[in-house]
C-alpha positions as CSV (number, residue, x, y, z in Angstrom):
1,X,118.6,23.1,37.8
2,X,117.4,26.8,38.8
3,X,116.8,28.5,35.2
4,X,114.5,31.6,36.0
5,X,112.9,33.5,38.8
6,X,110.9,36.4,39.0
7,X,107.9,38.0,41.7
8,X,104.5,37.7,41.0
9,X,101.2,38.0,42.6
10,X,99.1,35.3,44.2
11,X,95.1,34.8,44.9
12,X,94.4,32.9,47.5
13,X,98.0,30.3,46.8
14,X,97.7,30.6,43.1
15,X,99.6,32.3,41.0
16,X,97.6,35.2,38.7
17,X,98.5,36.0,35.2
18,X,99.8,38.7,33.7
19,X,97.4,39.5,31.8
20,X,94.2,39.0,34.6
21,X,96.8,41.3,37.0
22,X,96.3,44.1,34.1
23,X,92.7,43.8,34.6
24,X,92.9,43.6,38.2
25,X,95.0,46.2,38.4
26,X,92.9,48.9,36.5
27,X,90.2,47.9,38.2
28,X,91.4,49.3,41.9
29,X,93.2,52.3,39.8
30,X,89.0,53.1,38.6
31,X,87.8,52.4,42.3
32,X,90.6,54.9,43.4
33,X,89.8,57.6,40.5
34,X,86.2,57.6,41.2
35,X,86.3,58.1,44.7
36,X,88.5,61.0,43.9
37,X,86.3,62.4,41.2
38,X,83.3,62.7,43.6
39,X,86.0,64.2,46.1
40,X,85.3,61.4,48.8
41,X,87.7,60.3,51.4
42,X,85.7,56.7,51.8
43,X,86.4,53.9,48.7
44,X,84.0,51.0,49.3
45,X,85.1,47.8,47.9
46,X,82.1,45.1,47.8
47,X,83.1,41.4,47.9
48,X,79.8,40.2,46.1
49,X,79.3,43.0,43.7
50,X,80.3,41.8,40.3
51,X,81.5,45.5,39.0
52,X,83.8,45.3,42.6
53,X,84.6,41.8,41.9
54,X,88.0,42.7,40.3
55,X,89.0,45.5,42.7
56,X,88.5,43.4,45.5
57,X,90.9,40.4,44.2
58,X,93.5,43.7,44.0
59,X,93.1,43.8,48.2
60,X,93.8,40.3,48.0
61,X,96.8,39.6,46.3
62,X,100.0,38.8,48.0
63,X,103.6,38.6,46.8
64,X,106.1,34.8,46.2
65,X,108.7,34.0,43.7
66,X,108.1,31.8,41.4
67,X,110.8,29.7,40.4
68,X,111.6,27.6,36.9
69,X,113.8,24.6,37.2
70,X,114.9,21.7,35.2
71,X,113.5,18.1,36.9
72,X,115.6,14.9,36.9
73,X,114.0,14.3,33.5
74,X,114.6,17.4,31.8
75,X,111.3,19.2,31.6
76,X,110.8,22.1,33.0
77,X,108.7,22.5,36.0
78,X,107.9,25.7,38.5
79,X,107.8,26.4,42.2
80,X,106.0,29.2,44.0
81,X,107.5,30.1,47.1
82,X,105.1,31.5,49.5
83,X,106.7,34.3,51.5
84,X,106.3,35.1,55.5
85,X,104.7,38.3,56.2
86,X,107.9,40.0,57.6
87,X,109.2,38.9,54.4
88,X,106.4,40.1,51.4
89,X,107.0,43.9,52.8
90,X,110.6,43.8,54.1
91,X,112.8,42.5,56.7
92,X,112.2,43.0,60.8
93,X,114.7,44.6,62.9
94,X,115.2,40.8,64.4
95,X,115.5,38.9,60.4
96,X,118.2,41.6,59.9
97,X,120.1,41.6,62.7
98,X,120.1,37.6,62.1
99,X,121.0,37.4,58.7
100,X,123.6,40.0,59.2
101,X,125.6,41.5,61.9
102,X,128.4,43.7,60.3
103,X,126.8,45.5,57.7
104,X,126.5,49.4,57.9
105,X,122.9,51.3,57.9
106,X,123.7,52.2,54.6
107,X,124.2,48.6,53.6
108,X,120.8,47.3,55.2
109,X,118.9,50.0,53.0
110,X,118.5,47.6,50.2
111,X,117.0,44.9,52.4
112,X,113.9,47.5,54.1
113,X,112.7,48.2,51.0
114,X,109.4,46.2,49.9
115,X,109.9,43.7,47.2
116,X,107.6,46.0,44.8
117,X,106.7,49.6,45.1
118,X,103.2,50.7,47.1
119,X,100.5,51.3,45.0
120,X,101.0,54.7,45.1
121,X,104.9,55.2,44.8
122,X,104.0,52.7,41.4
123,X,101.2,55.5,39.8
124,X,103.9,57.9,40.8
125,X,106.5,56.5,38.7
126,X,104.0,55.7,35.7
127,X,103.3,59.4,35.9
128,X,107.3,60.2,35.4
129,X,107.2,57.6,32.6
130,X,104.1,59.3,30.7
131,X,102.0,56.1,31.4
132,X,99.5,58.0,33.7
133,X,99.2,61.6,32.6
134,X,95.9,62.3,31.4
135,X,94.1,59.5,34.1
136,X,91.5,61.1,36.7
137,X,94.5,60.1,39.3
138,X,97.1,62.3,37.7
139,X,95.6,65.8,39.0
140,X,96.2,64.0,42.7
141,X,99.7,62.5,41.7
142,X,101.2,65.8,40.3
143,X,100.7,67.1,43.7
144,X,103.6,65.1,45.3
145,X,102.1,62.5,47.0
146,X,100.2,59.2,47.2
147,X,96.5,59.5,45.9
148,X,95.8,57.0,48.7
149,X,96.6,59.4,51.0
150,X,93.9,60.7,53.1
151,X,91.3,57.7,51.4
152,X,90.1,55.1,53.7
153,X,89.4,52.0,52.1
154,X,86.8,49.3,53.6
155,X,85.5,46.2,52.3
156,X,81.8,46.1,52.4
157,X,81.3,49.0,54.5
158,X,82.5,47.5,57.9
159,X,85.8,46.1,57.3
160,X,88.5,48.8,56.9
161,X,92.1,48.1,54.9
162,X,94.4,49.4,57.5
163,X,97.8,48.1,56.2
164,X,97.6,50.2,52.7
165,X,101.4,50.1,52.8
166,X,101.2,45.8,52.0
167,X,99.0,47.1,48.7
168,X,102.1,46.5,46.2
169,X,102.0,47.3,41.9
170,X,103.5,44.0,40.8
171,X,104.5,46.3,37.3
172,X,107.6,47.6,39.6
173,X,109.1,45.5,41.3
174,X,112.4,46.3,43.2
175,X,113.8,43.1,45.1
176,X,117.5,43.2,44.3
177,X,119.0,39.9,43.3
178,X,120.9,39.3,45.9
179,X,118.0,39.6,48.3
180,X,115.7,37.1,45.3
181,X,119.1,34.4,45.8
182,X,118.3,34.9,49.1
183,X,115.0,34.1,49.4
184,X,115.0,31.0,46.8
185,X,118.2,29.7,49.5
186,X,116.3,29.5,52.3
187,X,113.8,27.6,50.0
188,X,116.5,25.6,49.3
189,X,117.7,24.6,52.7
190,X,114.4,22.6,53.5
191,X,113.2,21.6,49.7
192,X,116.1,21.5,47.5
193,X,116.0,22.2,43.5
194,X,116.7,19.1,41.4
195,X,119.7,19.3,39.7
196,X,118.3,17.9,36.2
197,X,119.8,18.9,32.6
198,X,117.3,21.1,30.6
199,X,116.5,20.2,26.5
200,X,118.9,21.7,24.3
201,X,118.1,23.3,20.8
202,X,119.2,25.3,17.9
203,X,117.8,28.2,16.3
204,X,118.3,29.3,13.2
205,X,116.4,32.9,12.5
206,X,116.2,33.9,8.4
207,X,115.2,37.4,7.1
208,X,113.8,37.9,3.8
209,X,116.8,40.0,1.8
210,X,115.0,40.7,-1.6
211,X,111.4,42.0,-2.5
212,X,109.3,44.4,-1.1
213,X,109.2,43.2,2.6
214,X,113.0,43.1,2.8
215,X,114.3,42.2,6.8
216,X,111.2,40.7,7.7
217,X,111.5,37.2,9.4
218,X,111.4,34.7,6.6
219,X,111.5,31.4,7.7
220,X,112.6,30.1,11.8
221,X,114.1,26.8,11.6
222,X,114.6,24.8,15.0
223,X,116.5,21.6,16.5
224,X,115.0,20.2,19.2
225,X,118.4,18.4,20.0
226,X,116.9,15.2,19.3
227,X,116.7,14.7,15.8
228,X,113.6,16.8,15.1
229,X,113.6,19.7,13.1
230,X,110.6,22.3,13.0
231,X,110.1,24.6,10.5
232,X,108.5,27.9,10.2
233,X,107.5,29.3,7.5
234,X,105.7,32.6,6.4
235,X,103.8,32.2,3.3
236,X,105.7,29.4,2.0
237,X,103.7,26.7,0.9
238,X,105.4,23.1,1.4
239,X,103.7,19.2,0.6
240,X,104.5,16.2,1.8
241,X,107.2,15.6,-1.1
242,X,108.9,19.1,-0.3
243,X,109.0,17.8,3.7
244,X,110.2,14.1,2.4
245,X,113.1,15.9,0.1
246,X,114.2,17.9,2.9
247,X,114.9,14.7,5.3
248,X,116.2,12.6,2.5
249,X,119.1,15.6,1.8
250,X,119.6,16.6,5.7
251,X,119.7,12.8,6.7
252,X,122.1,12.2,4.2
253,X,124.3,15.0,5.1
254,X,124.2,13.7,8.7
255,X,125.4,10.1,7.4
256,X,128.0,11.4,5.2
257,X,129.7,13.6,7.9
258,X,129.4,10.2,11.0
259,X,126.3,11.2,12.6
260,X,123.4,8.9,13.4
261,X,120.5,11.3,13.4
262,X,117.0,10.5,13.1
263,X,115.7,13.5,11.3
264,X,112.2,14.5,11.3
265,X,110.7,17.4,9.8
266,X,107.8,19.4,11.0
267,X,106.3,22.8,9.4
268,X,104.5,25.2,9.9
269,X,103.2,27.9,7.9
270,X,101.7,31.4,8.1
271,X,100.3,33.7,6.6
272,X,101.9,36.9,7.9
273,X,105.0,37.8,9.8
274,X,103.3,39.1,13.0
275,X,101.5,34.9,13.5
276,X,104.7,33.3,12.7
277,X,106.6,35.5,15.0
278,X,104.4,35.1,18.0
279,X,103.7,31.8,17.5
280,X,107.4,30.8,17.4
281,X,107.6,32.8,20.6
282,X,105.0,30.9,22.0
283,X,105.9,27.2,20.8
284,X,109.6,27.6,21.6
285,X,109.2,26.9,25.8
286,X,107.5,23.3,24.6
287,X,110.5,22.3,21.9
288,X,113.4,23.1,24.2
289,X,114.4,25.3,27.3
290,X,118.1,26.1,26.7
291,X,118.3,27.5,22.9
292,X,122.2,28.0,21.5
293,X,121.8,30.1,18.1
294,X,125.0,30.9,16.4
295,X,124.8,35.2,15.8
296,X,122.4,37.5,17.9
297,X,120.1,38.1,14.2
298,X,119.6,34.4,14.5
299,X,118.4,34.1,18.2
300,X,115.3,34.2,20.6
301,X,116.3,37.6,21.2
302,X,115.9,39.0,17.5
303,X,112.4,37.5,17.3
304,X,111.1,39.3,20.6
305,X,112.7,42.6,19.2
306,X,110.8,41.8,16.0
307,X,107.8,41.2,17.9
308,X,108.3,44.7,19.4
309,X,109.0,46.4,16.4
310,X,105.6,45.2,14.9
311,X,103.8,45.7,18.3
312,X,104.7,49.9,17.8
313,X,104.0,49.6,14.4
314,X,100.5,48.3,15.2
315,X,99.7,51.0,18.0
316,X,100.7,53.5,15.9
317,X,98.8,52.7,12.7
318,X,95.4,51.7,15.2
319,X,95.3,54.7,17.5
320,X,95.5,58.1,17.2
321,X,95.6,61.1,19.5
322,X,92.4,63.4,19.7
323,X,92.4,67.2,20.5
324,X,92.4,66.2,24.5
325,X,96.0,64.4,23.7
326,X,94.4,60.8,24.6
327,X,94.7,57.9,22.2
328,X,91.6,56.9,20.9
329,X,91.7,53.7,18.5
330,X,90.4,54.3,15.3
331,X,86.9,52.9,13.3
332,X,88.5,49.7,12.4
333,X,87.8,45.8,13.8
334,X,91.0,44.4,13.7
335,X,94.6,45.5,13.7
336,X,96.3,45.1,9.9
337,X,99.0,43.6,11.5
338,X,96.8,40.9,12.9
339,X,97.2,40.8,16.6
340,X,95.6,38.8,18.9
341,X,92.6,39.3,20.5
342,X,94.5,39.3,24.1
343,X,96.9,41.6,22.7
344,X,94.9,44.0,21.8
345,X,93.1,44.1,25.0
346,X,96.2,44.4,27.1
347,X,96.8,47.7,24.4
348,X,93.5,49.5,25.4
349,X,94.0,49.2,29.1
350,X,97.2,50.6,28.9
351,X,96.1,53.2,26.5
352,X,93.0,54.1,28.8
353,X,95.2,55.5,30.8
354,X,96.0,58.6,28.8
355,X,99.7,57.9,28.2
356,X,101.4,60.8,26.8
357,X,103.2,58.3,23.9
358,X,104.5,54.9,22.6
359,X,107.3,54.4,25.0
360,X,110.0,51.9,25.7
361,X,107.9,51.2,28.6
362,X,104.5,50.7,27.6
363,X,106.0,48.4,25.3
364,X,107.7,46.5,27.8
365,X,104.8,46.2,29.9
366,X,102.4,44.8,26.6
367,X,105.3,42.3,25.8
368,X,105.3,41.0,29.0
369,X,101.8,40.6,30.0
370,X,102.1,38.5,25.9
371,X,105.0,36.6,26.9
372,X,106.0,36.7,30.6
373,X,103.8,33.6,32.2
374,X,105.6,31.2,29.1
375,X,108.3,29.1,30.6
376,X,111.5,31.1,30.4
377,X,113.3,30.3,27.3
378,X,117.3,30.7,27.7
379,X,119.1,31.9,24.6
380,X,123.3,32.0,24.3
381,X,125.2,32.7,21.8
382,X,127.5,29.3,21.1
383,X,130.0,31.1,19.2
384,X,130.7,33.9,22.6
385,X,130.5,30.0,24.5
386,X,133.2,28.9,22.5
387,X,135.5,32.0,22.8
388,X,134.5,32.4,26.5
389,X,135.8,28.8,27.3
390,X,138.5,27.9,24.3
391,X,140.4,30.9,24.0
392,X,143.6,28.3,23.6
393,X,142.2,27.0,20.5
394,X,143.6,29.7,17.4
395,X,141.6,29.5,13.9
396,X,141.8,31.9,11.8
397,X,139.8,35.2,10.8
398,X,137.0,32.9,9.9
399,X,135.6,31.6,13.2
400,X,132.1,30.5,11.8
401,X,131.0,27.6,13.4
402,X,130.5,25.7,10.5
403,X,134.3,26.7,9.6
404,X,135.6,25.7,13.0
405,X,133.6,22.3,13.2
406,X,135.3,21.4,9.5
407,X,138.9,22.5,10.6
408,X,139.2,20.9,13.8
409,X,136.2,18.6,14.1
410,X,136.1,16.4,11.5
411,X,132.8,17.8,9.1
412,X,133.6,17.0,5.8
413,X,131.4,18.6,3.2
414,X,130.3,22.0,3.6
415,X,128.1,23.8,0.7
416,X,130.0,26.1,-1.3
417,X,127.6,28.9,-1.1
418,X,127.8,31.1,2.1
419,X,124.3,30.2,3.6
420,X,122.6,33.2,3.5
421,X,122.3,33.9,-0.6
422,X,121.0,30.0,-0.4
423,X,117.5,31.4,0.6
424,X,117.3,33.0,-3.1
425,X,116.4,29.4,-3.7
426,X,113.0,28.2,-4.7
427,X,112.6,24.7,-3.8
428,X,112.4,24.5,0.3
429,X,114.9,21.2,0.1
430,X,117.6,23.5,-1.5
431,X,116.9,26.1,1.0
432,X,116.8,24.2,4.3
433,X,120.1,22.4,3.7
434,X,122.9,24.9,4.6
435,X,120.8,25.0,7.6
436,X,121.2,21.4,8.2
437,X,124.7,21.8,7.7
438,X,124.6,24.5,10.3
439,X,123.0,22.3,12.9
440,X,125.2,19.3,12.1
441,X,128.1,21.7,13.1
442,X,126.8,22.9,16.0
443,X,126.3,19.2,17.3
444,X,129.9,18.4,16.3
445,X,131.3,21.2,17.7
446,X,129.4,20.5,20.8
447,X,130.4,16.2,20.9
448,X,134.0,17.4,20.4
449,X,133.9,20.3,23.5
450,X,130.8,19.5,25.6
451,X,130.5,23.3,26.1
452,X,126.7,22.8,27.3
453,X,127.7,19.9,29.5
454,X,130.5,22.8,31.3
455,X,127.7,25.1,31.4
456,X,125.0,23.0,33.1
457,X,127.5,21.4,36.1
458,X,128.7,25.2,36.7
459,X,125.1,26.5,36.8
460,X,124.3,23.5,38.8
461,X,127.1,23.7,41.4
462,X,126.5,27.4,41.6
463,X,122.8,27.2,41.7
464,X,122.2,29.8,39.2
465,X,120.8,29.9,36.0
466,X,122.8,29.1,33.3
467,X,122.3,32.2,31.3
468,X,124.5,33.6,34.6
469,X,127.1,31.1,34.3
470,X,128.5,33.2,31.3
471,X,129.4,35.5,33.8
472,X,132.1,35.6,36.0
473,X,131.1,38.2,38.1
474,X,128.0,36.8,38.5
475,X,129.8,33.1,39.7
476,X,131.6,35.0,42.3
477,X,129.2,36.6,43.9
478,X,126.5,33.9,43.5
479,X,129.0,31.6,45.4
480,X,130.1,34.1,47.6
481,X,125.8,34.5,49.0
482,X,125.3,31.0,49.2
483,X,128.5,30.4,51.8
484,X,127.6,33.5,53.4
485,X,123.9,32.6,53.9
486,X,124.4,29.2,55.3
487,X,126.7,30.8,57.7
488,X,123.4,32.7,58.4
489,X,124.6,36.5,56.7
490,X,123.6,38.1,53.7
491,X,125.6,39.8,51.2
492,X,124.8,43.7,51.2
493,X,125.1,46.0,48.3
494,X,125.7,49.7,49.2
495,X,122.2,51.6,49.2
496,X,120.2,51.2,46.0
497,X,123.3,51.0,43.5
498,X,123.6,47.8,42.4
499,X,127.6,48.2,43.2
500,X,128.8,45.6,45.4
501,X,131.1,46.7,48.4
502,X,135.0,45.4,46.8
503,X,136.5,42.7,49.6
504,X,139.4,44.3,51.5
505,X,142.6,43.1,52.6
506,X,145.1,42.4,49.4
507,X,148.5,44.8,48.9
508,X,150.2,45.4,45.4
509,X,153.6,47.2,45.8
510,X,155.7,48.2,43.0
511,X,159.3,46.7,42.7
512,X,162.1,48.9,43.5
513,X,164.0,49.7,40.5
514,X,167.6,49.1,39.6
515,X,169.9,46.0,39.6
516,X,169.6,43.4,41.6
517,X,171.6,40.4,42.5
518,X,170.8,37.0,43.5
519,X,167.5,37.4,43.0
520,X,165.0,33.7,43.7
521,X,161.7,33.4,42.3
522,X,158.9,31.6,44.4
523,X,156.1,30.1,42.5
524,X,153.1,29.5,44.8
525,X,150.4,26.8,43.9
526,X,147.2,29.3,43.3
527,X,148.9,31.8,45.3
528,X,145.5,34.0,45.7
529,X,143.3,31.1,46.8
530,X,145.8,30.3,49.1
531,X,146.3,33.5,50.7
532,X,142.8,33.7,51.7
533,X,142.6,30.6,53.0
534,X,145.6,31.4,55.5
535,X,144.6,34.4,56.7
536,X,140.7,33.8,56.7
537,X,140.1,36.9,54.4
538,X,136.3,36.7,53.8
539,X,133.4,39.7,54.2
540,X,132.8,37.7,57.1
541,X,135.8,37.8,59.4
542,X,136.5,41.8,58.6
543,X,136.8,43.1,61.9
544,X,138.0,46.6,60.3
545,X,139.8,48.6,58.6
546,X,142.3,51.5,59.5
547,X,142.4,53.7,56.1
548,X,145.5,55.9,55.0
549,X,147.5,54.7,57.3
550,X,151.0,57.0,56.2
551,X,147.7,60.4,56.5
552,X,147.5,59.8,59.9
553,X,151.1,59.8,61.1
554,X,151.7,55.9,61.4
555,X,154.5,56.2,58.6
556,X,155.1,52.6,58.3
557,X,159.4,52.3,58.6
558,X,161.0,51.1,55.9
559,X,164.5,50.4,57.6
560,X,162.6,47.5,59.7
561,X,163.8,44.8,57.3
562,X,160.1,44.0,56.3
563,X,158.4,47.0,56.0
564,X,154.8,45.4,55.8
565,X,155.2,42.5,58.2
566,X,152.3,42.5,60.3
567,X,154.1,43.0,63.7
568,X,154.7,46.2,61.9
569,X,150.7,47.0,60.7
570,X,149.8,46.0,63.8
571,X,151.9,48.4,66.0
572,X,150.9,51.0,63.3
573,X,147.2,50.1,63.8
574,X,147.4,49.6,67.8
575,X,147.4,53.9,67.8
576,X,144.1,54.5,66.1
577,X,142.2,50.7,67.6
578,X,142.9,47.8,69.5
579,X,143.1,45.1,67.5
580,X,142.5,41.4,69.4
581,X,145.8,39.4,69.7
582,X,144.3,36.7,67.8
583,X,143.3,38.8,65.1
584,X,145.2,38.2,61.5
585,X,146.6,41.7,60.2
586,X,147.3,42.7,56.5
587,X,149.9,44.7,55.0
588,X,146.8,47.0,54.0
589,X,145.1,47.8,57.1
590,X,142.8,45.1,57.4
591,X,142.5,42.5,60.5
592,X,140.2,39.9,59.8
593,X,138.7,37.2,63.1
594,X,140.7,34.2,63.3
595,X,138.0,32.9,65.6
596,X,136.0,31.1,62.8
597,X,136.3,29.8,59.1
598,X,134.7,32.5,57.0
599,X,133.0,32.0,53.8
600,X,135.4,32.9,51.2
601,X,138.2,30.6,52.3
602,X,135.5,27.7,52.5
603,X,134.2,28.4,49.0
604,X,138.1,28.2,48.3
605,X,138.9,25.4,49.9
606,X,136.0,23.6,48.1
607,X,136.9,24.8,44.4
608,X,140.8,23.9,45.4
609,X,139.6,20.3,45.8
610,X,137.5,19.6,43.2
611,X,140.5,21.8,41.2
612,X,143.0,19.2,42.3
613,X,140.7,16.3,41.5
614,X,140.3,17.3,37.8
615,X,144.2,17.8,37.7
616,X,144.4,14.3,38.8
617,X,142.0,13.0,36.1
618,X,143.6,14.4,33.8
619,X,146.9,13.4,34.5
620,X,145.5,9.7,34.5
621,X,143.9,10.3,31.0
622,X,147.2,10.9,29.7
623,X,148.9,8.3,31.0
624,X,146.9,6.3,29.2
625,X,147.0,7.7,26.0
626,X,150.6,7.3,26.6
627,X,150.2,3.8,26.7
628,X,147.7,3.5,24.1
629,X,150.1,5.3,21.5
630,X,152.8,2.5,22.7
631,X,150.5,-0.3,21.8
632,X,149.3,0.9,18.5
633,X,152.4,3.3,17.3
C-alpha cells in the first residue's frame, strides 16, 4: 500500500537528509555570495578542499521520489525511484507527445516545468518570502534576475558546470500531483507496490486545563492496535504499582465489555512539554503508521501545531534583532525551552540568512528538516470516517464515539464523568481509565463497521494513500490517471492552477411545465455509468467540441420530434466541422471516437462489476440470515 511520497535529493543513489541538504545548501549559497562580494564572474568549486567539500556535493545532487508503502507484513518500508534525465528537469518534446496527444499548449505547461525551481528562481522566491533579505546575494536578487547569471562555475579550475539550469533548490519544489502519480505509475508498471495493510493505532492527546501552564500537552496516550498502550507523560511521576493498577482497571474494563485484550502498559515521562512533544513526534512512525484519533485537539496534527507554537516561542525568546535588522542569538547556551541540539542548528542557518522575521515559512522549513525524513505518520479523524461512510445510521445530538459504540454496539459501562474533568484526578489509574474506555470504543466501533478495512482496499484498489481515500475528488481523478496512463496519456491540468479541465459531454434540460398526461417513468440501472459506457465519453475519445451552438445560427428545431437527437447535433455540427461518420455525438456539442475503448468507460465498466458482485454477496448474506431466523425463531 502506497502511503506517502514526496522529492528529495540524492548523492551518488542515496538519499540525503533534510537536515545535511540545509548544510549543503548554505554552503553553495556562501560559494555564490563570495564570488559576488569580490565582484568575480569565476566560482571555483574544489572536490578535495574540505571548506568546498559541501558546496561540491550541492553540484552533485540529483532529483527521485521517494516512496512510503506498507509491505505484506505491515511495516512500512521506502522506495526511491531514480528518475531519467529527460525526466529530473522536465519532459522532451518526444515524452510529451507520447504520453499525450490531445492536450492544448496551455495544458502541457504544467508538465515543462522542472520538478523544483533553479537555484536561482528558489533565492528569488525566499527574497519575496523575507527569508533572504539582508544575505550578500540579496543586493544581486533585488535586481530581477538570477545571481547565477553571468557566473561561470567550474570544478577544480578545468571542469566547467555548463547545465546550471539542472542545479534545482529541493526547499521548492513544484511537481504537481498528477505528474508525481505519474511518475510512481510508471514505477509501478515494472515493480509493483505491495498491497500490504499498515499498523493501526489510537491517539489520545490531553491538555493541562488548571494551573499555571493551562493548554499545554499534558499527558499523550497511544494504542498500538495490539493490546499495547504507551503513555506519555510530562512531569508525572508513575512506579511500577501505578503502571500494574492501570492494567488491572483497563483489562478489566476490556473483559467486562467482551473484549479479549492483552493490555500492556508502557510510560514515558518528561520533564518539559517541548521533550514530550518531540519525542512523541518522533516515536509515533515506530508504534503505528495509520493513527485514527477521535477530535482534531486529540490528533497527530495538534502535537505538530504545538511543536510549532513552542518552536516561535523559542526563536523569539533566543534571538533578537540588532541595529543592522539581522537576528543575532543572544549570550545564552541553551534554549529555555530545551531544544535539541539539531534543532537549533537548522535555526541559525536559516537565521544567517538575514530573514526579515519569524514567518510561516521559516517555520515550515525548521519543522521539516525536524520531522520530514520520519516515516510518514497518517492521522484521520474516525468520527469524520464514520459520518463520511454511515450517514444511514441516525443517533442523536450526541455522536461521541464512546456514545455511539454504547447505543448501537454493544459497550456496556461507560464512566459517568465526561472524560476530560477525569484528568483533575491524582492517581494515574483514575486518570488513564476513561481513556481506556475511549479506546475500547473505538475498537468496537471499528469490529462492528470495519471502517479501516473500507479504507485500506479503496486506497489499495486506487493506489493512493489512504489519507486520499477520504476524498472523493481525489478517487476520481486518481482512477481516472491510472486508466489514462496505461493507455499511455496523461491527465493535464490547465497551466499552473491546480483546476482540472471538467469532462464534457452530459445535457441537463429543464421539464416543460404544465400538465401532463400519460406520463411513464424509466428507471435506468446506474444510469450515469451507463451512459458513458455507451457512448465512450472519456478525456480520451473527445474529438471536439462545437460551443454555443443556438450563438452561431444552428438553432437546434424543436418541432423535429426529438429536439436533441443526435441526427439533429450532428447536422447542426456538420456547418461549423466535419465530424467522422463513426463518431458518437451528444446533445451538448461533443463527439467523442468510437474507434477505441477510452478510459472512463473502462474504469466504469470495472467498478460496475465489482458493484454487481457485492450486490450479489449481499443478497446471499441475507438469504441466509433468512434461513437462520427460520431455524432458531
Amino acid at each position: 500500500m502506497i502511503l506517502s511520497s514526496a522529492i528529495v535529493p540524492t548523492l551518488s543513489g542515496n538519499e540525503v537528509s533534510p537536515v545535511d541538504y540545509f548544510y549543503i545548501h548554505t554552503a553553495f549559497e556562501a560559494k555564490i555570495a563570495e564570488t559576488i562580494r569580490h565582484k568575480s564572474t569565476v566560482v571555483n568549486i574544489s572536490s578535495t578542499e574540505k571548506n568546498d567539500l559541501m558546496a561540491f556535493y550541492f553540484i552533485a545532487l540529483r532529483p527521485a521520489i521517494k516512496v512510503w508503502f506498507a509491505d505484506e507484513e505491515g511495516k512500512v518500508a521506502s522506495r526511491l525511484i531514480f528518475l531519467d534525465k529527460d525526466e529530473e528537469y522536465t519532459y522532451t518534446k518526444e515524452v510529451r507527445d507520447k504520453l499525450s496527444s490531445l492536450v492544448s499548449e496551455k495544458g502541457e505547461a504544467i508538465y515543462q516545468i522542472p520538478i523544483a525551481r533553479q537555484i536561482g528562481d528558489g533565492m528569488k522566491e525566499d527574497l519575496q518570502a523575507g527569508l533572504y533579505y539582508r544575505s550578500d546575494i540579496a543586493s544581486e536578487l533585488r535586481k530581477n534576475h538570477s545571481p547565477l547569471e553571468g557566473l561561470s562555475i567550474f570544478i577544480d579550475g578545468s571542469t566547467e558546470v555548463k547545465n546550471k539550469d539542472i542545479l534545482l533548490s529541493y526547499y521548492h519544489q513544484t511537481i504537481s500531483k498528477v505528474r508525481l502519480e505519474n511518475l510512481i505509475q510508471k514505477e509501478e508498471m515494472s515493480n509493483p507496490f505491495p498491497k500490504g495493510t499498515p499498523k493501526v493505532g489510537y491517539i489520545h492527546v490531553t491538555h493541562r486545563t488548571s494551573g499555571a501552564n493551562t493548554g499545554i500537552v499534558g499527558e499523550v496516550y497511544v494504542h498500538d492496535g495490539r493490546g499495547i498502550i504507551y503513555l506519555f507523560s510530562l512531569g508525572r511521576k508513575m512506579n511500577a504499582g501505578d503502571l500494574s493498577a492501570v492494567k488491572e482497571k483497563i483489562s478489566g474494563f476490556f473483559t467486562q465489555n467482551g473484549m479479549k485484550v492483552a493490555t500492556k502498559v508502557k510510560a514515558m515521562v518528561f520533564d518539559t512539554e517541548e521533550e514530550l512533544v518531540l519525542n512523541t513526534l518522533t516515536l509515533l512512525p515506530t508504534i503505528a503508521t495509520v493513527i485514527l484519533h477521535a477530535c482534531e485537539a486529540s490528533s497527530v496534527k495538534g502535537l505538530e501545531k504545538r511543536f510549532v507554537e513552542i518552536l516561535t516561542r523559542h526563536i523569539h525568546t533566543t534571538y533578537e534583532k540588532d541595529d543592522t535588522g539581522r537576528y543575532v542569538r543572544l549570550l545564552t547556551d541553551s534554549s529555555m525551552y530545551n531544544i535539541p541540539r539539531e534543532v537549533d542548528a537548522i535555526v541559525d542557518l536559516f537565521l544567517s540568512r538575514g530573514v526579515t522575521e519569524v514567518s510561516d515559512e521559516l517555520i515550515r522549513r525548521v519543522r521539516h528538516g525536524v520531522l520530514g525524513q520520519l516515516a510518514p505518520v497518517i492521522s484521520i479523524d474516525y468520527g469524520y470516517m464514520f459520518e463520511r461512510w454511515d450517514k444511514h445510521i441516525k443517533v442523536k445530538e450526541e455522536s461521541s464515539i464512546a456514545y455511539l459504540s454504547k447505543e448501537l454496539f454493544g459497550i456496556k459501562v461507560l464512566p459517568e464523568a465526561p472524560l476530560d474533568i477525569t484528568l483533575f484526578n491524582s492517581r494515574i489509574a483514575e486518570m488513564l481509565y476513561p481513556v481506556g474506555v475511549l479506546l475500547c470504543s473505538f475498537m468496537k466501533v471499528e469490529e462492528r463497521l470495519q471502517l479501516t478495512k473500507i479504507l485500506f482496499d479503496q486506497a489499495n484498489y486506487v493506489r493512493v494513500s489512504p489519507r486520499d481515500v477520504l476524498s472523493s475528488r481525489s478517487i476520481v481523478y486518481s482512477l481516472l490517471s491510472r486508466g489514462l496512463f496505461e493507455k499511455g496519456k496523461v491527465l493535464i491540468k490547465d497551466g499552473y492552477t491546480n483546476q482540472t479541465k471538467p469532462l464534457v459531454g452530459g445535457l441537463l434540460t429543464e421539464p416543460a411545465k404544465g400538465l401532463h398526461c400519460g406520463v411513464v417513468m424509466y428507471d435506468f440501472t446506474a444510469m450515469y455509468p451507463t451512459i458513458v459506457r455507451q457512448f465512450n465519453i472519456s478525456p480520451d475519445t473527445l474529438l471536439y467540441r462545437v460551443n454555443g451552438l443556438n450563438d452561431k445560427g444552428c438553432e437546434l428545431d424543436a418541432s423535429a420530434g426529438v429536439p436533441y437527437s443526435p441526427k439533429v447535433v450532428r447536422q447542426a455540427i456538420s456547418s461549423h466541422a466535419e465530424a467522422p461518420q463513426d463518431a458518437i455525438c451528444t446533445a451538448s456539442g461533443s463527439l467523442f471516437s468510437s474507434k477505441e475503448k477510452g478510459a472512463l468507460p473502462l474504469i466504469m465498466e470495472t467498478l460496475h462489476r465489482r458493484r454487481r458482485d457485492a450486490q450479489e454477496k449481499i443478497a446471499e448474506i441475507d438469504e441466509r440470515i433468512k434461513e437462520l431466523t427460520k431455524q432458531h425463531p
